[in-house]
C-alpha positions in Angstrom: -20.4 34.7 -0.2 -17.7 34.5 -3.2 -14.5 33.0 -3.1 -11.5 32.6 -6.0 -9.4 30.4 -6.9 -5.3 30.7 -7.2 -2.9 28.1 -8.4 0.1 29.1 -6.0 2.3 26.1 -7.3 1.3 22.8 -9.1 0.9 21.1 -5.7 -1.0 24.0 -3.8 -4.4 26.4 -4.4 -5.1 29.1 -3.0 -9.2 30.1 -2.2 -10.2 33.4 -1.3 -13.4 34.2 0.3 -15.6 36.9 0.9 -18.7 37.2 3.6 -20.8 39.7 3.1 -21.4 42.7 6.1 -25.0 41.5 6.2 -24.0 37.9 6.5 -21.7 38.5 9.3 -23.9 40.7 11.5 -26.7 38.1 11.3 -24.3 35.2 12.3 -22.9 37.6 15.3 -26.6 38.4 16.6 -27.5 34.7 16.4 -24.5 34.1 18.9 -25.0 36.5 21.2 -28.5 35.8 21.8 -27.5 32.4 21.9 -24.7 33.2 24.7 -27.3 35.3 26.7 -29.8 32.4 27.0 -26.9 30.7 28.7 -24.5 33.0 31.3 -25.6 33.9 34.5 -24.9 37.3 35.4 -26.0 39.1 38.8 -29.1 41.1 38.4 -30.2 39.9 34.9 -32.8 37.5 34.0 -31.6 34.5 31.3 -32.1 36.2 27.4 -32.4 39.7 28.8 -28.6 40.5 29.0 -27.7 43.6 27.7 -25.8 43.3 24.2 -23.0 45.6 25.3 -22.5 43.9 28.9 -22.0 40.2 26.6 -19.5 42.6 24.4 -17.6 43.8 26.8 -17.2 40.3 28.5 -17.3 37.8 25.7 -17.0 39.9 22.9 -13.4 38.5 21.5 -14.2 34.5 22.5 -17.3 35.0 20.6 -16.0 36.8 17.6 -13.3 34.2 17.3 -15.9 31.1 17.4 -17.9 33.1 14.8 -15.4 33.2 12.7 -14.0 29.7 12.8 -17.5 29.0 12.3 -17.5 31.0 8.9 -14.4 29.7 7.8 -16.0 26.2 7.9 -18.8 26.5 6.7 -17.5 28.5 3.5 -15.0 25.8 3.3 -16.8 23.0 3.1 -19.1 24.5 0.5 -16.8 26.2 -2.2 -14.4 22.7 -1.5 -17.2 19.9 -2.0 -16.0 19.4 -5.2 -12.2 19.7 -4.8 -10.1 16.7 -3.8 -7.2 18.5 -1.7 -4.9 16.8 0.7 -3.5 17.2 3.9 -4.9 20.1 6.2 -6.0 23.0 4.8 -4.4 25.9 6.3 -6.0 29.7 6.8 -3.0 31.9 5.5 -4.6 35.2 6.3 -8.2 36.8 7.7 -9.6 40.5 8.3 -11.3 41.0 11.8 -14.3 40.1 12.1 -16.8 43.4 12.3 -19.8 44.8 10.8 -17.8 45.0 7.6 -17.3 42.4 4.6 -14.9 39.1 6.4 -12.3 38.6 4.4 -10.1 35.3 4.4 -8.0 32.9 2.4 -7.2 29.0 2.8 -4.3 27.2 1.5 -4.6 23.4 0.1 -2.3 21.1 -1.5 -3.5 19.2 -4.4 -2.6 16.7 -6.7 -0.4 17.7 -9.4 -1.9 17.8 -13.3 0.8 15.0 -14.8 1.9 16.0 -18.1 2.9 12.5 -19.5 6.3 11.9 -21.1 7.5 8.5 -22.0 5.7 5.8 -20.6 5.2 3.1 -23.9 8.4 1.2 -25.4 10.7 2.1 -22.0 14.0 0.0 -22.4 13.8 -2.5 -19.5 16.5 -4.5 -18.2 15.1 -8.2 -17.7 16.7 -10.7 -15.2 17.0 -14.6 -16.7 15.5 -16.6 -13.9 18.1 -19.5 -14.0 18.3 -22.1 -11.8 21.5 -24.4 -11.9 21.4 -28.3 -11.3 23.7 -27.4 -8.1 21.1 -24.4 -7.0 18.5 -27.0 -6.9 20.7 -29.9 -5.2 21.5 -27.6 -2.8 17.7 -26.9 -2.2 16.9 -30.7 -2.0 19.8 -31.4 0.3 18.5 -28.3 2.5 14.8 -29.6 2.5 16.1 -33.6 3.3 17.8 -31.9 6.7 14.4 -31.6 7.8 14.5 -35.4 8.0 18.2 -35.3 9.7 18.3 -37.6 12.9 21.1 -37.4 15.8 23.0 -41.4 15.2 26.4 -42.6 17.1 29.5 -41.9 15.8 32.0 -44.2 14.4 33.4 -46.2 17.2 36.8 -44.4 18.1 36.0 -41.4 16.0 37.2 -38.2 17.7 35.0 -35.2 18.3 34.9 -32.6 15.2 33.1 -29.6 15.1 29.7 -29.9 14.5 29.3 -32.5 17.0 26.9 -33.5 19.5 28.6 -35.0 22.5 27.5 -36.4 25.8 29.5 -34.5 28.5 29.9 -35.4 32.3 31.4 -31.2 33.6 33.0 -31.4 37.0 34.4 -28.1 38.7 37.4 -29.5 40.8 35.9 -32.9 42.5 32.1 -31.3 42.4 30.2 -32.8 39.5 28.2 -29.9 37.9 26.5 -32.0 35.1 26.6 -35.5 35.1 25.6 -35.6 31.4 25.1 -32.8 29.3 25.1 -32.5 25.8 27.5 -29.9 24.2 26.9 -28.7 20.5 30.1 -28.4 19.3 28.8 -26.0 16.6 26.9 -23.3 18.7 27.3 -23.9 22.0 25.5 -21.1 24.3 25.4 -22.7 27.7 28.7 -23.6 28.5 31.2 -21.0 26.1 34.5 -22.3 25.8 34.1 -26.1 26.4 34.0 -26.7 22.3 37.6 -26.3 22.7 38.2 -28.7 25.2 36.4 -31.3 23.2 37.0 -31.1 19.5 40.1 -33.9 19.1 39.0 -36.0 22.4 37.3 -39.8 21.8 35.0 -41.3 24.3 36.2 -41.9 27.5 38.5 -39.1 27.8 38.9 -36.1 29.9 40.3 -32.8 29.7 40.8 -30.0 32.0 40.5 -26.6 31.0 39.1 -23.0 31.3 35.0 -22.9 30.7 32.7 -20.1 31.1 29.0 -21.0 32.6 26.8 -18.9 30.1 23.2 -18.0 30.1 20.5 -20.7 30.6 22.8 -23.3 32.0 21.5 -25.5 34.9 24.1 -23.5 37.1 21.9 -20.3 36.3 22.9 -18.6 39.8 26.6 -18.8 39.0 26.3 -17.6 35.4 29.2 -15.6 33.7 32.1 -17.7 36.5 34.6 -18.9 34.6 36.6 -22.3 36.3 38.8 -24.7 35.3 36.6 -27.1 34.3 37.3 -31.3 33.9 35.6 -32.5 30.9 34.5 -36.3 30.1 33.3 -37.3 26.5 30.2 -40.2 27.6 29.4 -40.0 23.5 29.3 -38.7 20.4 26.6 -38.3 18.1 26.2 -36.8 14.4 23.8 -35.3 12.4 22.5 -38.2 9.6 20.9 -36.5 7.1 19.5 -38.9 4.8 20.5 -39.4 1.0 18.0 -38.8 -1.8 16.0 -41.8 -2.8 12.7 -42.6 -3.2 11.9 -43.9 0.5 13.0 -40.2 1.6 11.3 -38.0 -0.7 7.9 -40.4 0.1 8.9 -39.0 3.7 9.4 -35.8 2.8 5.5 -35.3 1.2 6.9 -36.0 -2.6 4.3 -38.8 -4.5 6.7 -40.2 -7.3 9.7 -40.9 -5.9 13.3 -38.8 -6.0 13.0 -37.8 -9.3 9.5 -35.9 -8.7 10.7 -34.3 -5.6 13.7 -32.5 -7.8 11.0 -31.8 -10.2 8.8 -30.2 -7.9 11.7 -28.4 -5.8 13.0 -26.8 -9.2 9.4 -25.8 -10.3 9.1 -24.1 -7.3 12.6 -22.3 -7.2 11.9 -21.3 -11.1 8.5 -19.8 -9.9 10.4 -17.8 -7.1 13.0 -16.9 -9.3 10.6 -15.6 -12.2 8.6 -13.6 -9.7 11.7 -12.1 -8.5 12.8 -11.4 -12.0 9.3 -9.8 -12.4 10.1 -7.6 -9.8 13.3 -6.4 -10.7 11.6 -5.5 -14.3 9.0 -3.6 -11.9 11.7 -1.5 -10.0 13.4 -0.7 -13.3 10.2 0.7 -14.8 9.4 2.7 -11.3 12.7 4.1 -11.7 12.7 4.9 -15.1 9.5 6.4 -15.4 10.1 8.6 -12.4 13.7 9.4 -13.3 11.6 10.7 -17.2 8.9 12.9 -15.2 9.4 16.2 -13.8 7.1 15.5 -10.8 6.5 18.4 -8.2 5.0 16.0 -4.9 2.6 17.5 -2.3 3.9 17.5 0.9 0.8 15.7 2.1 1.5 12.4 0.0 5.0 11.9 0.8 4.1 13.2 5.2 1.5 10.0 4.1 3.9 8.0 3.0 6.7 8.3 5.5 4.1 7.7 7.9 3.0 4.1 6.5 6.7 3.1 6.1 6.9 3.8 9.8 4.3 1.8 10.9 5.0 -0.8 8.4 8.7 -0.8 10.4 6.9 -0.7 13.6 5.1 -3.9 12.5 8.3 -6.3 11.5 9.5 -4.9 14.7 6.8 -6.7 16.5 7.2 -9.7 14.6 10.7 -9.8 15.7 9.6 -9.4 19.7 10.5 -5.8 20.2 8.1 -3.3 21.0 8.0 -0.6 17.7 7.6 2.3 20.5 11.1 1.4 21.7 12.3 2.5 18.0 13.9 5.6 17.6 15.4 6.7 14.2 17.8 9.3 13.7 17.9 12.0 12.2 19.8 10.3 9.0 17.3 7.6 9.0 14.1 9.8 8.7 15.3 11.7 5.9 16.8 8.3 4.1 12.8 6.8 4.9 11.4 10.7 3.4 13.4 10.0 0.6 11.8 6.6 -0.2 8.2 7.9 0.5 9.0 11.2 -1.9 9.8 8.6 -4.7 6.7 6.4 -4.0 4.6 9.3 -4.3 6.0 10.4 -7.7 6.1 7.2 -8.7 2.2 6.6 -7.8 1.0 9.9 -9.1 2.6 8.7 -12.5 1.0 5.4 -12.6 -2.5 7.0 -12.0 -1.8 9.5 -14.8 -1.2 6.7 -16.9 -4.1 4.6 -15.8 -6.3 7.8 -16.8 -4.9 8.3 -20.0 -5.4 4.7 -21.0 -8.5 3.7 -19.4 -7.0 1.2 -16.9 -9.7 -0.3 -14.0 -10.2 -2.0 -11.3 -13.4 -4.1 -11.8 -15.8 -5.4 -8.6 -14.4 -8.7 -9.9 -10.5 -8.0 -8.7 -11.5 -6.3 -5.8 -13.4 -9.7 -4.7 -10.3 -11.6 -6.3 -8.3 -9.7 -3.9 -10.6 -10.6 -0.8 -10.5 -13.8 -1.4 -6.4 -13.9 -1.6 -6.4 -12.1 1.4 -8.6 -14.3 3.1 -6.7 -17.9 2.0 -3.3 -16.0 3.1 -5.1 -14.9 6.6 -7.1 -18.2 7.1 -10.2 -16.5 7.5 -13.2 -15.9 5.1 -14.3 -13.5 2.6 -16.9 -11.9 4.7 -14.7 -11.0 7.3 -12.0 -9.7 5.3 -14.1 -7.6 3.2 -16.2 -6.5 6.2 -13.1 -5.6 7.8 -11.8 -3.5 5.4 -15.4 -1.9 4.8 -15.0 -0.9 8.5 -11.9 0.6 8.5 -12.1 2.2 5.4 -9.5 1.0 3.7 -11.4 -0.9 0.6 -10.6 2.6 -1.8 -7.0 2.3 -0.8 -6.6 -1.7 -1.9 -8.6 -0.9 -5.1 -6.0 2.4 -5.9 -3.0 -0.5 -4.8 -4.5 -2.9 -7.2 -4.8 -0.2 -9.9 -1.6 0.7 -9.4 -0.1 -2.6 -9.9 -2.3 -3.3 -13.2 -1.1 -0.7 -14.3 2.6 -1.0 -13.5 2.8 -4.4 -15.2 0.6 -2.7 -18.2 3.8 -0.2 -18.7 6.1 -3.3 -18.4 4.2 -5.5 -20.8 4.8 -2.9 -23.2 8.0 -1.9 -22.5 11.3 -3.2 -24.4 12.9 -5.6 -22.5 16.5 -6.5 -22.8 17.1 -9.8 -20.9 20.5 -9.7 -19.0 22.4 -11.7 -15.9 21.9 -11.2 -13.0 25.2 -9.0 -12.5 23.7 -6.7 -15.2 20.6 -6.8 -13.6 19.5 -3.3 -11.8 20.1 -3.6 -7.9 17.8 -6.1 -6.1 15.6 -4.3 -3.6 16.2 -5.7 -0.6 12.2 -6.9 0.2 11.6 -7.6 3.9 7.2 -8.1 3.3 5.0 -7.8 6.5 4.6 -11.7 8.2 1.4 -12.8 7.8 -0.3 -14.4 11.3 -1.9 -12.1 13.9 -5.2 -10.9 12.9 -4.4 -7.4 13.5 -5.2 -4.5 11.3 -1.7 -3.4 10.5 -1.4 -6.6 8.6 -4.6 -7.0 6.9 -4.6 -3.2 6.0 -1.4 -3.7 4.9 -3.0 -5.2 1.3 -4.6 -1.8 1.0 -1.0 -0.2 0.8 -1.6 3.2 -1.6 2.1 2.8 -3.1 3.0 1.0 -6.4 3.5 -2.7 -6.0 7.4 -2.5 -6.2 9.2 -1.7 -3.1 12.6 0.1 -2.4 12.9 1.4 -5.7 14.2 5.0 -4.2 17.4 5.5 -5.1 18.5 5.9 -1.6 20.4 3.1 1.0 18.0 -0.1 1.7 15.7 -0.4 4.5 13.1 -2.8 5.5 10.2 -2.8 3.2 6.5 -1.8 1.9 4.8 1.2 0.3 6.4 3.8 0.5 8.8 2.6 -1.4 7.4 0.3 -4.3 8.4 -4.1 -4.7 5.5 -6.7 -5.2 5.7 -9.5 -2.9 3.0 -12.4 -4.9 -0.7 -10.7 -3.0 1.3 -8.7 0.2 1.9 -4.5 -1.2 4.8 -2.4 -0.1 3.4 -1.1 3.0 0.8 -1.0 5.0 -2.3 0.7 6.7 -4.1 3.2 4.0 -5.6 5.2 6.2 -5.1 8.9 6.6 -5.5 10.3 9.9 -8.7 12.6 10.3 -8.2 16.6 9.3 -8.8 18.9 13.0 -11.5 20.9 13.6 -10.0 23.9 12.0 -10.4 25.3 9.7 -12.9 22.4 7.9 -13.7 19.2 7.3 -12.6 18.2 3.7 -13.4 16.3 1.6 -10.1 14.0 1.3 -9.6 11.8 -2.0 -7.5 9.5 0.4 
């Protein structure tokens, strides 16, 4: 057997192969003795079947297995050390006779990266600042936790916002005899804010009301009446002030002034790591927009199908069933677009991570684990056991090389530190929820794509890998794993 090798385009090879006469015509004997140790034919004893009667019946079914068979086999071998993705795909074959078999398969590959500009890229920087009235806003916001429903004022009217005591009567029939309307977002009964807003306790108003869903007149819902409305109370939200008896409340040792320490300590964190990120997208976009990148059809067909999923799984988390999606047309190509750049954009960073030696060590993969494991609530053993079972542990070490060497680029990269109005567009993250034990969210650390998500210059989405956008230990998409080649024509021998 001899094959050759073409380079049809950067992303695909070509292999031609050639089986010998002799070769064939042994394979071809093997299977037909085989098949007549196993049919039954009238007036012939098992193994003593006449070649030409096997022919003539079997002689294209068997042919065709022989020659899948071939095409396997001489795969396998002349590929064992070619990493090729996607299915490989027989472009052409000669009949199979007593002559020489002729074939040729067609793989896609990854693309040899010849590195441009990657050292000294002029990055724009957000300043992570955070106002006195950002973070009073955030303390006021954490003390409603601590809000309590109190009396109002005597002789206050009702205002909006309001919770009021209600008795609802329908003519002289008295459908609640105390119900309590929120004046702010009332649901059950629509229409009945307007009655009340203006009327002091006491008082009663007649006037049209709608019975909506989940009120305790469930059979009648959607009637609207006339309705007769009296105000038995009003009560306000208290929220407390700031002080040190609230903050103590609130989990805060020290007192006020240590909870608006620690609630600005925390928004400067978020807001640095978000700055981070920004810096991240700029140098995904710039070092893509500086590469002439030709992307295998495989990688980005990868991609788009981990962004689905990834979709499917904040669908769940937001009670709808992910097979009840359907995306049009538009949508799919907007989602290809996004899993074309993170392909690019991840074939760069591993050229780059060549080139300069960048590694994951045993030490950050366990790291990882155990980050995984405190965000999941479970421990190390089973996380890495899990992922050692799926086999997704080579796809979280190429995330985690990816993202070392993503903030290697930025850490040398000039960085010009600018508002955030001057800032390059925010990707609009939307990370996986953490909770269920499930596999599309523990997988979804093993995410192949660049930390950096929606970084495609295309409309925003919901997140993950395919795109690129670190979220603190959760990657930009989810399940690494790439669904198993078919029988035909081999088995390969995937890099993914």
């Amino acid at each position: 057997m001899s094959f050759a090798i073409e380079q049809v385009s950067p992303v695909q090879k070509r292999l031609r192969f050639t089986v010998t006469g002799a070769e064939v015509s042994q394979k071809l004997d093997l299977a037909f003795r085989n098949l007549s140790g196993r049919v039954r034919i009238p007036g012939f004893r098992p193994g003593k079947i006449p070649r030409k009667l096997l022919e003539d019946r079997y002689g294209k079914q068997i042919r065709s297995e022989v020659a899948s068979d071939l095409m396997n086999m001489k795969f396998q071998g002349a590929a064992s050390e070619l990493e090729f993705l996607g299915q490989p795909k027989v472009e052409e074959s000669t009949e199979l006779g007593s002559g020489d078999f002729h074939f040729s398969i067609t793989v896609q590959v990854r693309p040899e990266i010849d590195l441009g500009e990657y050292l000294g890229l002029k990055i724009k920087y957000p300043l992570a600042a955070v106002s006195d009235d950002q973070v009073g806003a955030e303390v006021g916001r954490r003390l409603q936790g601590q809000a309590r429903l109190v009396d109002a004022a005597a002789g206050r009217a009702v205002e909006a916002g309001d919770f009021v005591l209600t008795e609802i009567k329908d003519g002289d029939t008295v459908l609640e005899a105390g119900t309590m309307v929120n004046t702010g977002a009332e649901r059950y009964w629509p229409g009945i804010e307007a009655l009340l807003l203006g009327m002091k306790a006491g008082k009663s108003k007649t006037g049209a009301v709608t019975i909506g869903d989940g009120s305790a007149t469930a059979g009648n819902r959607g009637r609207s009446f006339d309705a007769t409305v009296k105000v038995l109370g009003i009560q306000v939200q208290s929220v407390p002030t700031l002080d040190d008896a609230t903050a103590t409340a609130a989990g805060f040792e020290g007192g006020a002034s240590a909870m608006t320490a620690a609630v600005r300590m925390d928004m400067e964190s978020h807001a640095n790591e978000a700055a981070r990120n920004q810096a991240r997208i700029h140098v995904l976009q710039t070092l893509v927009k500086g590469h002439d990148v030709s992307v295998p059809e495989a990688l980005t067909d990868k991609n788009l199908k981990l962004l689905l999923e990834e979709l499917g799984v904040q669908a769940s988390y937001r009670g709808r069933d992910p097979r009840s999606i359907r995306y049009s047309d538009a949508q799919i190509a907007d989602l290809r677009v996004r899993a074309e750049f993170a392909a690019k954009a991840g074939l760069i960073l591993e050229a780059v991570a060549r080139k300069e030696d960048i590694t994951v060590t045993p030490a950050d993969m366990e790291k990882k684990y155990q980050e995984i494991a405190d965000a999941r609530g479970q421990r190390i053993e089973a996380i890495r056991g899990y992922l050692q079972k799926e086999g997704a542990v080579g796809d979280l070490k190429k995330h985690l090389l990816e993202e070392r060497t993503l903030d290697w680029v930025l850490e040398r990269a000039e960085l010009e530190y600018v508002s955030d109005n001057d800032a390059p567009a925010e990707a609009a993250a939307a990370p996986a929820k953490k909770g269920a034990k499930k596999k599309a969210e523990v997988v979804a650390e093993t995410a192949p794509a660049p930390v950096v998500e929606e970084a495609a210059p295309a409309k925003k989405a919901a997140k993950k890998k395919a795109e690129v956008v670190v979220e603190a230990a959760a990657p930009v998409v989810e399940a690494a794993v790439e669904e198993k080649p078919k029988k035909k024509p081999a088995k390969k021998k995937s890099e993914e």
